[in-house]
C-alpha positions, 0 to 999 in steps of 0.5 A: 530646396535640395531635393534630397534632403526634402525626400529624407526630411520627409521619410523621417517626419512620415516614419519610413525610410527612403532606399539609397540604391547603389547604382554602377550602371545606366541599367541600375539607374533605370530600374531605380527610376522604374521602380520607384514610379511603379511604386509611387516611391520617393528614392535615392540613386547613388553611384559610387566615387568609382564612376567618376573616375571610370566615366567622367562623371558620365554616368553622374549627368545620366542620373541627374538628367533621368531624377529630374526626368521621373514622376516620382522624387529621386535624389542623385547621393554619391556614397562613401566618397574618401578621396578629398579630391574627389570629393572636390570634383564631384561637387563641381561637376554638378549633379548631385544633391548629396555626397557622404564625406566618409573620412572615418578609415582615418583617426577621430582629429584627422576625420572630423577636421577632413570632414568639416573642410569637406562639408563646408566646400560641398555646402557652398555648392548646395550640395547636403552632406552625409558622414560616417563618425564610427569605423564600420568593417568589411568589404565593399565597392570602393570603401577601403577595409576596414578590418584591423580596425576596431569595430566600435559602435557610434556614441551620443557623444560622436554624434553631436560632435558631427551634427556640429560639423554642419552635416545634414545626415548621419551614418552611425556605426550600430553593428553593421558592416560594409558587404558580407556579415561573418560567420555569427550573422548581424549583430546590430543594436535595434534601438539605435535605429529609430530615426533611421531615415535612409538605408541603402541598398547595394548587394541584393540589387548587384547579386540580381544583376549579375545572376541574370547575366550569367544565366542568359549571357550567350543564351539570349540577345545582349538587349534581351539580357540587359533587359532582364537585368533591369528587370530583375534589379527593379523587382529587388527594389521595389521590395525593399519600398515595400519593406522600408515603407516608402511605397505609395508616398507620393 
């Protein structure tokens, strides 16, 4: 059985939500691992497309080996993967249990029929699938911008259309955005939100990161920083399982 679908199946009969933490680095996945081991959480190390092509999948095997290594459930999920032929190397590398096929920078035919070639290919690999029907703007690592698009909010309808397509979650559009909110905060619709099952986590864990690392970066050992990068991310994490409600579930 795919593990990360048994980690989110899971979360969502349990009534809580699993944290997808965005990974970039070794030290990342450690605080991850840390984390959720120290919290008798289940959770979901997700390294962007970007790490395949900077590290051949390096840091994918990493992540993988350190998931199968943990005392808690950890599934390895690529996020926001919008490249086809990524999407195709990622599935053959091996190593992940999930990867978000998110063609939704394209128009709705082009979207769902990439989506349904994209979902089929990763499924025959034993790989689940996660896909984005709604257009989400902004910013983020590795996601293209969105913002001449028009912010539209996932309908029944898109969602059925998705189902159909063989995926095993979806990521709807209910007012979110990729990366900082504008001027005027979240707007988001609440009630679409009551099966949410999964919520990943990506700026507050870098933000702690890269904080530490410019506070201590000539100041102290490189082992002493990166330590206390590590440490720093951990405790982020731990207080979104706090917050999501995975805390003490394994």
């Amino acid at each position: 059985m795919n593990r990360a679908k048994v980690i989110v199946d899971a979360a969502y009969e349990g009534g809580y939500a699993i944290p997808a933490v965005c990974c970039y680095n070794l030290k990342a996945v450690v605080a991850t691992i840390r984390a959720a081991e120290a919290k008798r959480s289940p959770a979901l190390i997700q390294p962007f497309p970007w790490s395949i092509e900077y590290a051949d999948g390096l840091l994918l095997h990493a992540a993988a080996e350190a998931a199968d290594k943990a005392s808690v459930p950890i599934g390895v999920h690529m996020d926001h993967a919008q490249d086809p032929e990524i999407i195709r190397r990622a599935a053959d590398l091996g190593g992940f249990d999930g990867i978000m096929v998110d063609m939704s920078h394209y128009e709705r035919d082009e979207n769902m029929r990439l989506s349904k070639e994209l979902v089929e290919y990763c499924n025959a690999r034993g790989i689940i699938t996660e896909c984005e029907p709604g257009r989400i703007n902004g910013t983020e690592d590795g996601i293209q911008d969105t913002e001449d698009l028009e912010e539209i909010l996932t309908t029944p309808e898109q969602a059925e259309e998705f189902v159909a397509l063989g995926i095993d979650w979806l990521a709807p559009a209910f007012g979110n955005v990729h990366g900082a909110y504008g001027p005027k905060g979240p707007q988001l619709d609440f009630p679409r939100l009551e099966s949410m099952a999964k919520v990943n986590i990506n700026g507050p864990v870098a933000a702690a990161y890269m904080e530490i690392g410019a506070r201590l970066t000539g100041k102290e050992p490189l082992t002493t920083v990166m330590e206390e990068q590590t440490k720093a991310m951990q405790k982020v994490i731990e207080d979104h399982m706090d917050w999501l409600k995975s805390a003490g579930k394994v």
